[in-house]
C-alpha positions as CSV (number, residue, x, y, z in Angstrom):
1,X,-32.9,8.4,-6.8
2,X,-33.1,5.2,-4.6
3,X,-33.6,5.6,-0.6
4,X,-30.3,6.3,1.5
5,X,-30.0,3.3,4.0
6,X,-28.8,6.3,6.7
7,X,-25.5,8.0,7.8
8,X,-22.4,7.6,9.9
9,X,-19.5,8.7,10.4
10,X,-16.0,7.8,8.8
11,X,-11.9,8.8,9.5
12,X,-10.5,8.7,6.8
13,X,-6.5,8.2,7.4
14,X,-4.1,8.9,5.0
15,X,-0.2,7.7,5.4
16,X,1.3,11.2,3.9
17,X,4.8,9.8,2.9
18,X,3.6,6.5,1.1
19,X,1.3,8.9,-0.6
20,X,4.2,10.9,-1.5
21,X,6.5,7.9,-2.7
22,X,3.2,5.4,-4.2
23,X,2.1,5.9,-8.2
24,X,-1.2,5.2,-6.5
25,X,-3.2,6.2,-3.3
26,X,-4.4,2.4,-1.7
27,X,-1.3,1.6,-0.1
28,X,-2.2,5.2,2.2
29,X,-5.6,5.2,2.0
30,X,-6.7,1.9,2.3
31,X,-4.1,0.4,5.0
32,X,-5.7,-2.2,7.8
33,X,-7.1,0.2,10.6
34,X,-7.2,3.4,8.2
35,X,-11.0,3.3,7.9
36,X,-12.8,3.1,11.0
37,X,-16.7,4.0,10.8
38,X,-19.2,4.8,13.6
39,X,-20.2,4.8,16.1
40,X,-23.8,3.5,14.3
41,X,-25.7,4.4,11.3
42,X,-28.1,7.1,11.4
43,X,-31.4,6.6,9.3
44,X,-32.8,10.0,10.1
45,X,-30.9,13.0,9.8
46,X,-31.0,16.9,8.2
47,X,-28.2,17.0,5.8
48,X,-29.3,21.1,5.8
49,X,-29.0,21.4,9.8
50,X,-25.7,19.0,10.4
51,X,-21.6,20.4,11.3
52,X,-18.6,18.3,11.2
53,X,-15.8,19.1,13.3
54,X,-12.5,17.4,13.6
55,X,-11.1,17.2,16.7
56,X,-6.9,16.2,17.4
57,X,-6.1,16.0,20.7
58,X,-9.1,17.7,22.0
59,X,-8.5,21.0,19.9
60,X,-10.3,21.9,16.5
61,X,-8.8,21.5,13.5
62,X,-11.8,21.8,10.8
63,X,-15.7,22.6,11.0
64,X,-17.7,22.9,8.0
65,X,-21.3,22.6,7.5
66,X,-21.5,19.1,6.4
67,X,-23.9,19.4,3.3
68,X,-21.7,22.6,2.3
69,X,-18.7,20.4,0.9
70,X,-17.5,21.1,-2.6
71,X,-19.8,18.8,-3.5
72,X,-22.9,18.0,-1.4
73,X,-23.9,14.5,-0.7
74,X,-27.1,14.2,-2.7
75,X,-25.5,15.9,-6.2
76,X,-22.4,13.6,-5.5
77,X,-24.5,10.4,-5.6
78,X,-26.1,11.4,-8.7
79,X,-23.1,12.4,-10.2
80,X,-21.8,8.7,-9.2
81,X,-24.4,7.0,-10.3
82,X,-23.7,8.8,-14.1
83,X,-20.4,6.3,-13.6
84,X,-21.1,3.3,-11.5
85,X,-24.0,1.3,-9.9
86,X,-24.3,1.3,-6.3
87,X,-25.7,-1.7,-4.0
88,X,-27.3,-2.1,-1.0
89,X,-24.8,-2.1,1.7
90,X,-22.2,0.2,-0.1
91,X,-19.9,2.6,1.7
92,X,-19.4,5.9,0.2
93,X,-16.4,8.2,1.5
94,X,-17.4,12.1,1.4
95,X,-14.0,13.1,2.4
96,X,-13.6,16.8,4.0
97,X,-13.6,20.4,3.6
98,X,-10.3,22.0,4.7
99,X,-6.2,20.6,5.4
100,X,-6.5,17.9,7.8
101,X,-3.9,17.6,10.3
102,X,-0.6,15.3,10.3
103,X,-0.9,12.4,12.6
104,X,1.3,11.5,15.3
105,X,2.0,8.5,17.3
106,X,-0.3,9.1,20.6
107,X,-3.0,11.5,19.1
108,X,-6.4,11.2,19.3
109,X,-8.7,11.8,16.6
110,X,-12.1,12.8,17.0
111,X,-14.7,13.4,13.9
112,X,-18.1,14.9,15.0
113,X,-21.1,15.4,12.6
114,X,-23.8,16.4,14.5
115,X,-26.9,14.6,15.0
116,X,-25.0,11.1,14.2
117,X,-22.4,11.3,17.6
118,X,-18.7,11.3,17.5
119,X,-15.9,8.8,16.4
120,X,-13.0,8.9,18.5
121,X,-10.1,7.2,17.5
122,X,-6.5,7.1,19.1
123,X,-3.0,6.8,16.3
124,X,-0.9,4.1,16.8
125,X,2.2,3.6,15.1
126,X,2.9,0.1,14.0
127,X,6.5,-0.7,14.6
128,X,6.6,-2.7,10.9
129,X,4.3,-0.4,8.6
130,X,7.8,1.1,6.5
């Protein structure tokens, strides 16, 4: 398998009643501002040693050991890989273990995976996103 450029960190925001109504998910999954990444990429980490936690408003919602997903990263790449080709500079979205919270107007969203930092994010409603 090729060399991992590194690892960061991703929130990945889902509008929960345009993924009700929608045939498909990119209208609630894919939205301007629904994918923010950070806070930098990581080159050296221990996918065996590393927790993500989800934070909203300060109180947590989900912690998992973040190599103990259904799948784990390095078997999900290969499995991939089976399917598609992969280039340098592509983003891949592990999602999470657990139910993640429904947002609200004025929360703040924060998505920890140790030895990477924290993503903190705040949810703004957009008066014209019907």
């Amino acid at each position: 398998m090729d060399v991992v450029f590194g690892y960061t960190i991703g929130n990945d925001i889902s509008e929960r009643s345009w993924q009700k109504s929608d045939k498909t998910m990119w209208r609630s999954k894919n939205t301007d501002t629904f994918k923010p990444m950070g806070p930098w990429i990581e080159t050296d980490v221990d996918l065996e040693g590393m927790t993500t936690t989800v934070r909203l408003n300060g109180q947590e919602q989900i912690c998992f050991q973040t190599n103990d997903m259904i799948t784990g990263i390095v078997p999900y790449l290969v499995h991939m890989t089976k399917y598609l080709t992969l280039y340098p500079g592509d983003v891949i979205w592990m999602g999470t273990e657990g139910e993640s919270p429904n947002l609200q107007d004025g929360d703040v969203v924060e998505v920890e995976l140790s030895g990477i930092g924290t993503l903190r994010n705040p949810v703004i409603r957009l008066e014209d996103a019907s």
